[in-house]
FIDODO-426715 format. One record per residue: chain; residue in one letter; x, y, z of N, C-alpha, C in turn; residue number from 1. Coordinates in steps of 0.2 Angstrom, whole numbers. Layout:
N
- kette rest n.c1 n.c2 n.c3 ca.c1 ca.c2 ca.c3 c.c1 c.c2 c.c3 nr
- A A X Y Z X Y Z X Y Z NUM
...
***
This chain:
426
- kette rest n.c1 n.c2 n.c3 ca.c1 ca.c2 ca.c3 c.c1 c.c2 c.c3 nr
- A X -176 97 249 -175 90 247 -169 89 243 1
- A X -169 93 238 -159 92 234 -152 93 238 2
- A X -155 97 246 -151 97 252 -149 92 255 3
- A X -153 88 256 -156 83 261 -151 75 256 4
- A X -153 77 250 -153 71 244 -143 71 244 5
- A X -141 79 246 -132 80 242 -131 74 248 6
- A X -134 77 256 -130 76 261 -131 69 263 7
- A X -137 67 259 -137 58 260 -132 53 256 8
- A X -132 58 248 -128 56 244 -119 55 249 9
- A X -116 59 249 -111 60 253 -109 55 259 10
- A X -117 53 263 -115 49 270 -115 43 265 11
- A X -118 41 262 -116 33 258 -113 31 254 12
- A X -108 36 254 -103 37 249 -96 35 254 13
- A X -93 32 256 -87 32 260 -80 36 257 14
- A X -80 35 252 -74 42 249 -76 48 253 15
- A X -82 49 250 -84 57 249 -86 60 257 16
- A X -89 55 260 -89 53 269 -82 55 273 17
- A X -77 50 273 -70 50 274 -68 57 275 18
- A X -68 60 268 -64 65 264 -65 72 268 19
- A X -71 71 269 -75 78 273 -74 79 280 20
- A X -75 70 282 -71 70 289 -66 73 292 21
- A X -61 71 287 -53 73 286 -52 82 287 22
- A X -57 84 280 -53 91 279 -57 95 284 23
- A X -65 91 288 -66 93 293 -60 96 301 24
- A X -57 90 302 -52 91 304 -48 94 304 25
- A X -45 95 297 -39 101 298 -41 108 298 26
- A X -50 110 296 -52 116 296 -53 116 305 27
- A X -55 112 310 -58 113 317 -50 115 318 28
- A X -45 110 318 -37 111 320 -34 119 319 29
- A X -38 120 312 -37 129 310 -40 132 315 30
- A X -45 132 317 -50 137 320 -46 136 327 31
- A X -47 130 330 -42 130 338 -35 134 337 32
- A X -35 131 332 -27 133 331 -28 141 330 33
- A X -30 144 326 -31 150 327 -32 152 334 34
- A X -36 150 339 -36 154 346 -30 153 349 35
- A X -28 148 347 -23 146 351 -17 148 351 36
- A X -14 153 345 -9 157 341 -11 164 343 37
- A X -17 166 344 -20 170 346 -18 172 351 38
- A X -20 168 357 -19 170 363 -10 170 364 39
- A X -7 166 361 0 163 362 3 173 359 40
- A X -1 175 356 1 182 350 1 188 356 41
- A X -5 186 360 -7 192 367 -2 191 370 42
- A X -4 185 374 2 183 381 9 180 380 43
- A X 13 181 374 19 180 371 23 186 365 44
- A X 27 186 368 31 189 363 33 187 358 45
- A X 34 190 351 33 187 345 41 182 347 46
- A X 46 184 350 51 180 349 50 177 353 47
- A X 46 172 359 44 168 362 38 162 358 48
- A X 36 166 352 33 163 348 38 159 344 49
- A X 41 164 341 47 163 335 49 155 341 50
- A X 53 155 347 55 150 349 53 143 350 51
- A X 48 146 351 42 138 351 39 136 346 52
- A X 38 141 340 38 138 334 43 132 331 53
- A X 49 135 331 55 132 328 56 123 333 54
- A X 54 125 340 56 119 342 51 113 344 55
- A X 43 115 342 38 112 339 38 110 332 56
- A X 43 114 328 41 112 321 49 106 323 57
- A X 53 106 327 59 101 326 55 96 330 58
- A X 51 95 334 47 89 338 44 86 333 59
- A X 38 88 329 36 85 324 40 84 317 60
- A X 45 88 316 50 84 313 52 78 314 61
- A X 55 76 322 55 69 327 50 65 324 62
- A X 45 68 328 42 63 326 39 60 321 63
- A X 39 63 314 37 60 306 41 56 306 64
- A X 49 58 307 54 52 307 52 47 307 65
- A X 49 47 316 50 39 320 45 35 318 66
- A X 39 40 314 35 35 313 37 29 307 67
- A X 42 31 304 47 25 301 41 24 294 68
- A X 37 28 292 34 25 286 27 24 287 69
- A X 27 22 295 20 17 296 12 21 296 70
- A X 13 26 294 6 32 295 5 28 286 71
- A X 7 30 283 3 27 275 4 21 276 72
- A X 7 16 279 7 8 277 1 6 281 73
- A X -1 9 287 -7 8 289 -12 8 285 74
- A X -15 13 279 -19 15 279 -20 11 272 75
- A X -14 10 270 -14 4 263 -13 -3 266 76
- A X -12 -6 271 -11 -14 272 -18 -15 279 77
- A X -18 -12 285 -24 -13 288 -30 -16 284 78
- A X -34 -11 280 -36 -14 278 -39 -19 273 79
- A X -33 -23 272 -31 -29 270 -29 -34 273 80
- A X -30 -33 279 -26 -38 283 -29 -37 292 81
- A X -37 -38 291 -39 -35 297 -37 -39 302 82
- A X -38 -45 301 -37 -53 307 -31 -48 313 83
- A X -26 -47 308 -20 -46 311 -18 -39 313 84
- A X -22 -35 312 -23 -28 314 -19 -25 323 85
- A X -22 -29 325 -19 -29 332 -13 -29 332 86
- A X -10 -34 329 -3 -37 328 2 -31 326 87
- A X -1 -31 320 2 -25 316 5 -17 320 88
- A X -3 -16 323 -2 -8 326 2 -8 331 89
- A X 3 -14 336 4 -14 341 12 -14 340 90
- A X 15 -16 334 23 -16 334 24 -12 331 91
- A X 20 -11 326 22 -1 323 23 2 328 92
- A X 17 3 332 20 9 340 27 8 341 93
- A X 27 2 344 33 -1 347 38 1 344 94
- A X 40 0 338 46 2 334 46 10 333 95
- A X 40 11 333 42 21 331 44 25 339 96
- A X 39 22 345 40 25 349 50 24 350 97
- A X 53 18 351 60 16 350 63 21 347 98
- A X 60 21 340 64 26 338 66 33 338 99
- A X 56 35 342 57 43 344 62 43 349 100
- A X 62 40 353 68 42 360 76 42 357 101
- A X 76 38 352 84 39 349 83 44 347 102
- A X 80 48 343 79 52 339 80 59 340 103
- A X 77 58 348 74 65 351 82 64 354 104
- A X 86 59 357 92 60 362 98 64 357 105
- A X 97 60 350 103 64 343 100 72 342 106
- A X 93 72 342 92 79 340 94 84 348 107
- A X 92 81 353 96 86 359 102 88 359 108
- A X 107 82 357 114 82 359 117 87 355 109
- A X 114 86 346 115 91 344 115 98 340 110
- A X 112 99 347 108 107 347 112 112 341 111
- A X 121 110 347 125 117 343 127 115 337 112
- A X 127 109 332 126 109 324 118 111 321 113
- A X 114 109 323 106 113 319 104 117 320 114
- A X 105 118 328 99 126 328 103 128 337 115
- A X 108 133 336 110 133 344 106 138 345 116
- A X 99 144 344 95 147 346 91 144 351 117
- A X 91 135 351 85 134 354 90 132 360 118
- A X 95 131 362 98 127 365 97 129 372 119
- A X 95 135 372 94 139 379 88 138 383 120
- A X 84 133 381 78 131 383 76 125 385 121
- A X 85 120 386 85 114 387 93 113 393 122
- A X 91 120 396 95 122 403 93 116 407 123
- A X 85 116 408 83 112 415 83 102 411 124
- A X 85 99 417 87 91 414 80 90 412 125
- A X 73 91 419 65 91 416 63 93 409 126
- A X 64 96 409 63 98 400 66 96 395 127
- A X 72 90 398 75 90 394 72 82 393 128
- A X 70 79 398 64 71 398 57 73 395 129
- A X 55 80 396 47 81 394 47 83 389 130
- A X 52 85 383 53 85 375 53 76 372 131
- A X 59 75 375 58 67 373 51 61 376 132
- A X 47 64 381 41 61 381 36 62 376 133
- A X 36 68 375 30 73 371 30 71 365 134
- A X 39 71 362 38 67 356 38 62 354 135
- A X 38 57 360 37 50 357 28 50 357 136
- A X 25 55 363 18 54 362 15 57 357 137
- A X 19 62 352 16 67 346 18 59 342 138
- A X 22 55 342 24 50 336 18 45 338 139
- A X 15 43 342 8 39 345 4 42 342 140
- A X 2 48 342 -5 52 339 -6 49 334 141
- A X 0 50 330 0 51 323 -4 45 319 142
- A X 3 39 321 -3 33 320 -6 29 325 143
- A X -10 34 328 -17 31 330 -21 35 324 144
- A X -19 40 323 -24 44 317 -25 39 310 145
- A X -20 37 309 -18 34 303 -22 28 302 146
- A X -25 24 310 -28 18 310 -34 20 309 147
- A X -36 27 310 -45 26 310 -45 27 305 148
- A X -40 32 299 -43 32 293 -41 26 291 149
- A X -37 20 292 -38 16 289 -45 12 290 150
- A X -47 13 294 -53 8 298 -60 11 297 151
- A X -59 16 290 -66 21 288 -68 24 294 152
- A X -65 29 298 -68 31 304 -64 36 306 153
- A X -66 41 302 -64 46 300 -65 52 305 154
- A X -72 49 309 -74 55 309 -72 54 319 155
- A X -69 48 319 -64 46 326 -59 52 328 156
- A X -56 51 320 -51 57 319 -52 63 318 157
- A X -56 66 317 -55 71 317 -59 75 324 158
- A X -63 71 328 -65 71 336 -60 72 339 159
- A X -53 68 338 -49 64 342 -42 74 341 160
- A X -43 75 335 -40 81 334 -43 86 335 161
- A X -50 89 338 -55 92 340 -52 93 346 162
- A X -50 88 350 -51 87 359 -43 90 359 163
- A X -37 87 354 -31 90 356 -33 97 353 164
- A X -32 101 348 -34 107 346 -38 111 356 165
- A X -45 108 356 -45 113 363 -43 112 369 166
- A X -41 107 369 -39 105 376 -33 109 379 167
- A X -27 111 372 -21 111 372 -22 123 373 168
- A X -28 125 373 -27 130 375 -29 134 381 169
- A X -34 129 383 -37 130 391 -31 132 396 170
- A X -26 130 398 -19 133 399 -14 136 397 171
- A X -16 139 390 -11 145 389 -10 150 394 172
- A X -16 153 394 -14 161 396 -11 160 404 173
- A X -13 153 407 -8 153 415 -4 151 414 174
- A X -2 147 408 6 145 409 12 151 406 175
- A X 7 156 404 12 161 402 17 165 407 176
- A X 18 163 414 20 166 418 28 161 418 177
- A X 28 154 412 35 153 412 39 154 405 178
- A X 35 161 401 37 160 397 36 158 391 179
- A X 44 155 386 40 151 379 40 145 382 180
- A X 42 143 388 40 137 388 32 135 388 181
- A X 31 141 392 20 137 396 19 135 387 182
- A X 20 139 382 17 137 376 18 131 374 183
- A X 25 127 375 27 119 375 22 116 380 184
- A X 23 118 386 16 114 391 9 113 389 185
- A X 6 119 386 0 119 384 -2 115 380 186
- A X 3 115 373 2 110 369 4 103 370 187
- A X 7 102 376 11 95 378 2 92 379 188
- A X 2 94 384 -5 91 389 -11 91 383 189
- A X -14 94 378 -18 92 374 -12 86 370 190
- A X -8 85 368 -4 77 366 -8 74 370 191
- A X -5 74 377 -7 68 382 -14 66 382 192
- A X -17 70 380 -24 67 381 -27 65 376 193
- A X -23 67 370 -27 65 363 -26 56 362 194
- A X -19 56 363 -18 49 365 -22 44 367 195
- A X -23 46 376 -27 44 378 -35 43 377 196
- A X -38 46 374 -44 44 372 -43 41 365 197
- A X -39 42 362 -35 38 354 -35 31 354 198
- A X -32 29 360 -32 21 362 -36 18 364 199
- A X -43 22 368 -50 20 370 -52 20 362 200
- A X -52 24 359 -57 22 352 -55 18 348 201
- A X -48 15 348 -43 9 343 -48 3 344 202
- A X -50 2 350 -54 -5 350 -61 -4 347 203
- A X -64 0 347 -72 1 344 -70 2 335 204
- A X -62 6 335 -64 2 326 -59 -3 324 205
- A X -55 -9 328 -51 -14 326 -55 -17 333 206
- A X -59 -21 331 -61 -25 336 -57 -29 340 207
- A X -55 -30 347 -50 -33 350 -45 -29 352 208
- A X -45 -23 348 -38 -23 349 -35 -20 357 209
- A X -30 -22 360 -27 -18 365 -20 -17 366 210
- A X -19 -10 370 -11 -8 368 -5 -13 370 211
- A X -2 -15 368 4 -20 370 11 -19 367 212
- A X 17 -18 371 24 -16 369 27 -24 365 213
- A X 27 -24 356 27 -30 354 33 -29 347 214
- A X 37 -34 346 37 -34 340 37 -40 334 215
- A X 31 -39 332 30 -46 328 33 -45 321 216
- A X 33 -51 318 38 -52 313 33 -49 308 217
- A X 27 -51 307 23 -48 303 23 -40 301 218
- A X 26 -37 304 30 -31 300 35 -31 295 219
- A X 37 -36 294 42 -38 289 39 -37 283 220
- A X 33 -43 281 29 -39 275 29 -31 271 221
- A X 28 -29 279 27 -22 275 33 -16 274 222
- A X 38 -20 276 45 -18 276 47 -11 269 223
- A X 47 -15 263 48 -9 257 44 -5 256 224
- A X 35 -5 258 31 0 256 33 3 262 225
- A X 35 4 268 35 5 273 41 10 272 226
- A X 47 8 273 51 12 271 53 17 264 227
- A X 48 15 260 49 19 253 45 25 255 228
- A X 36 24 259 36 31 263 39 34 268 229
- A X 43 31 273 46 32 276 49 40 271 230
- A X 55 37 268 59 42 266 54 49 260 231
- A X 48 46 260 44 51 256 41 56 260 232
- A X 39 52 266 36 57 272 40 62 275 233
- A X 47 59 274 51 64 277 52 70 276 234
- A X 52 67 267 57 74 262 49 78 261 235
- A X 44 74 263 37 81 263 35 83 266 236
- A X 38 84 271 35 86 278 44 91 280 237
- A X 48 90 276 55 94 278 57 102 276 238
- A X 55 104 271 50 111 269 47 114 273 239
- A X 43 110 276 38 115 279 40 115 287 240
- A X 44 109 289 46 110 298 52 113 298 241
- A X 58 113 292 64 118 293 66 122 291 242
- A X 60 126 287 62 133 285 61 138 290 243
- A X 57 136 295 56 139 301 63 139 307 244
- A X 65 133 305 71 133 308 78 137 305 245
- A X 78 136 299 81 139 294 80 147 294 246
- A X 74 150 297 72 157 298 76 160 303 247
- A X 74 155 309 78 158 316 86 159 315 248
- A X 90 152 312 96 156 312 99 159 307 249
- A X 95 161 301 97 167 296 94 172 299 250
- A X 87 174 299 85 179 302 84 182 310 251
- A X 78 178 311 77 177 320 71 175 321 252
- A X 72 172 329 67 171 330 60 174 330 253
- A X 58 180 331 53 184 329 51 183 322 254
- A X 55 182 314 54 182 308 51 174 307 255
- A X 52 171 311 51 162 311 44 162 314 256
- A X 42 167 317 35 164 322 30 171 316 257
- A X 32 175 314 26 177 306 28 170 301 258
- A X 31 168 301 31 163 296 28 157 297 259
- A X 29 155 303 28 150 305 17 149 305 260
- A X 16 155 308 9 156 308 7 157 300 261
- A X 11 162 296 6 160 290 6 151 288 262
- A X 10 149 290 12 141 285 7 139 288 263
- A X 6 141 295 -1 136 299 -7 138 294 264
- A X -8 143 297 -15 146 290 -14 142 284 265
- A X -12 143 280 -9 139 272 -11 133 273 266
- A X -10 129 279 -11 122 280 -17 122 278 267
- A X -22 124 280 -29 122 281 -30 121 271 268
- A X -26 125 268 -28 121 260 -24 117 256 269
- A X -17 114 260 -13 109 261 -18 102 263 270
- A X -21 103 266 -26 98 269 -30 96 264 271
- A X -33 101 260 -40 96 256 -36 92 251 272
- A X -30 93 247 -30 85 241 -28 83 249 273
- A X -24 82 253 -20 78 258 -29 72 261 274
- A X -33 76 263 -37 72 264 -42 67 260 275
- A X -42 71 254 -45 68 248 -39 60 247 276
- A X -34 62 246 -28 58 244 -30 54 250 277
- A X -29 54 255 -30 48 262 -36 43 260 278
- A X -41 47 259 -48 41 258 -48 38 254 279
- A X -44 43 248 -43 36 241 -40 32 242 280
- A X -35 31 247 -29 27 247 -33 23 250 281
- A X -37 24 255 -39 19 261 -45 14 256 282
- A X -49 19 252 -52 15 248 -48 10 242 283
- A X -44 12 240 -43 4 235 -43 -1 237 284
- A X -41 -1 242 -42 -9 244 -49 -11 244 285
- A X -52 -10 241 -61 -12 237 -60 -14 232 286
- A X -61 -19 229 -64 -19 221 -67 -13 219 287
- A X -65 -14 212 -69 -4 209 -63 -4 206 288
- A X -63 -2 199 -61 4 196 -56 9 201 289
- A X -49 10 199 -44 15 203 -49 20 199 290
- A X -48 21 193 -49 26 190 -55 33 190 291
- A X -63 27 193 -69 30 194 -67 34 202 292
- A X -63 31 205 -62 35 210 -56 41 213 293
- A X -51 40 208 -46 48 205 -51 51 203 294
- A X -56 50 198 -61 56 192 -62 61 198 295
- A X -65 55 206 -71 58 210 -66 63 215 296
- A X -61 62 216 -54 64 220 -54 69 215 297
- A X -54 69 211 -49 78 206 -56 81 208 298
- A X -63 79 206 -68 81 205 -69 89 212 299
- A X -68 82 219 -70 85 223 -64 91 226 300
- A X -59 89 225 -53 95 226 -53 100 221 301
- A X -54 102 215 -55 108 212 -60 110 215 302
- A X -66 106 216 -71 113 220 -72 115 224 303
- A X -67 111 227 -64 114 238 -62 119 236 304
- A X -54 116 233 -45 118 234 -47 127 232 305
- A X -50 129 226 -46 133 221 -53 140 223 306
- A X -60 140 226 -63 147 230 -58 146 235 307
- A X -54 141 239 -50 143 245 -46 145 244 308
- A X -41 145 238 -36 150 237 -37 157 238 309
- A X -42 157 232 -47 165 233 -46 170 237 310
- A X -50 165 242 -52 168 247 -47 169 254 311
- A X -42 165 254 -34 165 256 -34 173 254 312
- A X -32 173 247 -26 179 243 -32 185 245 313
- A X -37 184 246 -41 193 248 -44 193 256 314
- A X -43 187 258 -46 187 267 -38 187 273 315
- A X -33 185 268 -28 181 272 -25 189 276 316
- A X -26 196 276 -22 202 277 -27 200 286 317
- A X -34 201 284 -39 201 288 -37 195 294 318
- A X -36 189 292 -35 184 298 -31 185 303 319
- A X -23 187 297 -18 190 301 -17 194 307 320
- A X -22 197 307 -23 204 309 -26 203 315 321
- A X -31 199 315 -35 196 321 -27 192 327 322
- A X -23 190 323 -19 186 329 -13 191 330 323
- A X -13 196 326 -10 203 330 -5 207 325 324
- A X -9 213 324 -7 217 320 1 217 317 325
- A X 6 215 321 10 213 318 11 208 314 326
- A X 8 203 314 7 197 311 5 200 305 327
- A X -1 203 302 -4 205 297 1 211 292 328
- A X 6 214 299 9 217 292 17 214 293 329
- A X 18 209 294 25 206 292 24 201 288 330
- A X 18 198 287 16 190 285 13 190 279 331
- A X 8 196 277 3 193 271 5 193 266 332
- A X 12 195 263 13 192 259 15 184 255 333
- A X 19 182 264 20 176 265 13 170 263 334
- A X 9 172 268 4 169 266 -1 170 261 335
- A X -1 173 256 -3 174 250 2 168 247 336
- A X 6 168 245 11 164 242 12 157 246 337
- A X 11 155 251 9 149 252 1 145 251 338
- A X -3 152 249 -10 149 248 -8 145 240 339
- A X -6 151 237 -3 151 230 -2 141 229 340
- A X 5 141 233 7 135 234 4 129 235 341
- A X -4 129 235 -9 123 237 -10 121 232 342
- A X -11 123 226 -14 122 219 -8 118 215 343
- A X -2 119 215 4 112 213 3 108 218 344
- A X 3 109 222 3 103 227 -1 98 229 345
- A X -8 102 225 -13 97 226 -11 90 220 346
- A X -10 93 213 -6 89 208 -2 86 211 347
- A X 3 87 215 10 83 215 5 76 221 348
- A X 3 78 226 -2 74 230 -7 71 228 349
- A X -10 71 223 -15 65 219 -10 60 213 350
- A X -4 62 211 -1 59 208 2 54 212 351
- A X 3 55 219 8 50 224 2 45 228 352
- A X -5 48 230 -7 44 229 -8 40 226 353
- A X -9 40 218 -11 34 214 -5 30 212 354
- A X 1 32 212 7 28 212 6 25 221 355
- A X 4 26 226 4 22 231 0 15 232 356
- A X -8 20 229 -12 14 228 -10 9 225 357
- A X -4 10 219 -3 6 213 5 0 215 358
- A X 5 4 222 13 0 226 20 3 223 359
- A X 18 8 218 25 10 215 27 16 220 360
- A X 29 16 223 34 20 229 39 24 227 361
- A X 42 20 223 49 23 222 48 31 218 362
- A X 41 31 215 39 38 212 36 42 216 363
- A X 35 40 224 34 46 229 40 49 230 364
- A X 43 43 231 50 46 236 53 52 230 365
- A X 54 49 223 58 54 219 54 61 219 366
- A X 46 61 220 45 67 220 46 72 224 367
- A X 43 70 232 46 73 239 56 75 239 368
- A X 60 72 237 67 72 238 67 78 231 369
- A X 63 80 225 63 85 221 61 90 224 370
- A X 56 91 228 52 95 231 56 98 235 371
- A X 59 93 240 62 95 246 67 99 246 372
- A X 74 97 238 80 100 236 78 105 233 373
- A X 74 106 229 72 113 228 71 120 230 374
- A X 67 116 237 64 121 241 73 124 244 375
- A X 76 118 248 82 122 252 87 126 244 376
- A X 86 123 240 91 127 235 89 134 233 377
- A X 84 134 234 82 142 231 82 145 239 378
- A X 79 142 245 75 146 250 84 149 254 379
- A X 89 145 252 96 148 255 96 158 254 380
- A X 96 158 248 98 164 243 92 168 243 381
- A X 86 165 245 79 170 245 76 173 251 382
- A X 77 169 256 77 172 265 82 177 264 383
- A X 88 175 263 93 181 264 93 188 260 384
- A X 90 188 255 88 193 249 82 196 250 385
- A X 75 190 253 69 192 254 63 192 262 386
- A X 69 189 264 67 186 270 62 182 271 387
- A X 55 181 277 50 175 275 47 175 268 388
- A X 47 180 263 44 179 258 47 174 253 389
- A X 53 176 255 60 173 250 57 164 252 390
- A X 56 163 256 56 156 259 51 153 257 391
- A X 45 158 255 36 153 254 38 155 247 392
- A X 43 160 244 43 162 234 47 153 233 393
- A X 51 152 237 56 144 236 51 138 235 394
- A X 46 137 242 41 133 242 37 134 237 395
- A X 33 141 235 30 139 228 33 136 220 396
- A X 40 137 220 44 137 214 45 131 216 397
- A X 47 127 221 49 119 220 39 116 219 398
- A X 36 117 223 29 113 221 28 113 212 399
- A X 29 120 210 27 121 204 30 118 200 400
- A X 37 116 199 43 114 194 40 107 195 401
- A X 40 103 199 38 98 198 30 96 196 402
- A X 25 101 200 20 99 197 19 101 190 403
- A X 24 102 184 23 105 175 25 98 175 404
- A X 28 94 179 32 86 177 25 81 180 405
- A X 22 81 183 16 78 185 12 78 180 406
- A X 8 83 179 6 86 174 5 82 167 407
- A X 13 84 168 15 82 158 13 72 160 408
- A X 15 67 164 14 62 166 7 61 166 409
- A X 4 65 168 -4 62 169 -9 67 163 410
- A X -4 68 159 -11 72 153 -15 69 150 411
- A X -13 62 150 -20 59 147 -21 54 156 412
- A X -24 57 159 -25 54 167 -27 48 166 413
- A X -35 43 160 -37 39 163 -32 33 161 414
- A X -29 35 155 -22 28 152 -16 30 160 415
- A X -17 32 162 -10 34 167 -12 28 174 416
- A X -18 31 173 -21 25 179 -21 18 178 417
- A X -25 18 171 -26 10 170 -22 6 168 418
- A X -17 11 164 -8 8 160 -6 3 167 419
- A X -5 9 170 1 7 178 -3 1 182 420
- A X -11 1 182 -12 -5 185 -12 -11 180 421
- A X -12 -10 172 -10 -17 171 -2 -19 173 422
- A X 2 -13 174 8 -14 174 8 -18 179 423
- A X 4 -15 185 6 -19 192 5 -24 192 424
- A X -1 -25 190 -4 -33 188 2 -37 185 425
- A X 2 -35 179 9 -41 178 15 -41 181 426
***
């Protein structure tokens, strides 16, 4: 009965529903993803690994770009503005897809300033169309993902990230007769289709909606929240997609794909404030107290986040192992130290929510752009001295310097909430 009672509690709760959704998602993403690094570990050489890591982690670098801001403006203005939902999503696409293609054509051309290891992959002109397609469709995914969490339909998304996650391995082990590319194939084709069922589901939770190449002015509104994440998403997401890039031409690529896979593991407890954080965002726009729904956000992240570290620092030698004993004994250090990494960062990531909720932006951007500089300031002198450890030692030390500055701002949390929303208010 007190089973029955949690799991009822939870489904009529929309945060606590949302939340689970979410970190559902990034934990199925883990598990696929773990077969899928697996297999990639068997029928790949670590430096075929190391190569596709590096130039997957620069495709979705592309693509955070192109998204131009609009994955979090979605999730704060949608639902605030349903009438015009269609309008909205449909020139967000427009303008990000735009921008992936510029993006991907600058990051091509130049190979030989940021990363000439990959350039040898970008011999054939076909692959050199089928990057710049992939990436405009990884920039699609992203916010179609964005709109269902805006549209409480959480659990669209994490379906919708279910089908890419298995979709995208079914063809590993045959495409490995072209090398590191089959790897880029494999995960191309689970892109392609997560899209495609993405766009079927837009209409069942934004009633009406259908895809059209638009751009209405009604994006103007959401111009400076829009932009203010824009540059906050960049500089949070640029740690974790270019020290793998930053690995291959300090060290190699071999060193880049142990790294690269511990950071993937790591994610799965990167993921829980990240998806606690999404719901609350999605939720303010309800009447309610911010502050009763931070309590329930810290509440439910200390009880996930901190047995997962745990069990990270004394399982993570084990997991390694499983996706090939080399992994296990070049990495675990690595990954022990990015689990580490979860617990300031879940502080630095409920702090940016609630200045998001609150519209103060300018206090994302400075936090990510500290985070970011940090990391590349230490991780130059620590790769070269420590190798991938030196790199996840950079990332821990930048999360943690700023999350003592968090901290010290929220030690009295519930005046920190309620201060900033009078403040907003006037």
């Amino acid at each position: 009965m007190n089973n029955m009672h949690f799991l009822r509690k939870i489904y009529n709760d929309s945060l606590l529903k949302n939340s689970f959704y979410l970190m559902a998602a990034y934990l199925l993403n883990l598990i696929f993803g773990f077969f899928f690094w697996v297999i990639s570990a068997r029928y790949y050489t670590p430096s075929e690994v190391g190569t596709i890591s590096a130039l997957l982690s620069s495709m979705l670098l592309i693509s955070m770009i192109s998204a131009l801001g609009f994955q979090t403006a979605f999730i704060f203005y949608l639902p605030r503005d349903r009438k015009n939902a269609s309008r909205i999503i449909n020139s967000c696409l427009t303008s990000s897809i735009a921008a992936s293609l510029v993006f991907s054509f600058i990051f091509i051309l130049g190979l030989d300033l940021w990363s000439p290891p990959l350039k040898s992959i970008f011999y054939d002109s076909r692959f050199f169309m089928l990057f710049i397609i992939f990436t405009a469709l990884t920039t699609v995914s992203g916010l179609i993902s964005s709109a269902f969490i805006a549209g409480r339909r959480s659990s669209f998304f994490m379906t919708k990230e279910m089908l890419f996650a298995f979709i995208k391995i079914l063809p590993l082990q045959v495409f490995s007769v072209f090398g590191a590319l089959g790897i880029f194939m494999a995960w191309s084709i689970g892109v392609l289709f997560a899209v495609a069922v993405g766009f079927f589901w837009l209409s069942l939770v934004w009633k009406g909606y259908l895809p059209t190449l638009m751009l209405d002015p009604i994006i103007k509104s959401m111009a400076g929240y829009s932009i203010g994440n824009y540059l906050a998403e960049i500089f949070y997401a640029f740690p974790r997609l270019m020290l793998p890039i930053m690995i291959v031409n300090i060290i190699s690529p071999e060193s880049a794909g142990f790294f690269y896979i511990a950071m993937m593991i790591a994610t799965l407890l990167y993921g829980i404030p990240q998806s606690i954080s999404n719901s609350l965002l999605a939720e303010s726009s309800d009447s309610g107290e911010l502050w009763l729904k931070v309590k329930k956000s810290i509440k439910l992240n200390a009880i996930i986040l901190l047995p997962g570290i745990l069990l990270f620092m004394f399982l993570g030698k084990f997991v390694l192992y499983i996706f090939n004993p080399l992994y296990a004994e070049n990495a675990t250090g690595t990954l022990i130290l990015l689990a580490i990494a979860s617990l300031p960062l879940s502080f630095n990531t409920m702090f940016m929510t609630i200045r998001n909720a609150q519209k103060r932006v300018s206090s994302v951007v400075k936090i990510n752009v500290s985070i970011a500089v940090i990391t590349f300031v230490f991780a130059l002198p620590l790769i070269r001295s420590s190798g991938i450890e030196g790199a996840a030692l950079a990332y821990v030390a930048a999360n943690t310097l700023i999350a003592i500055v968090v901290v010290y701002k929220m030690k009295n949390l519930k005046r920190f909430v309620l201060d900033s929303e009078k403040s907003k208010v006037k």
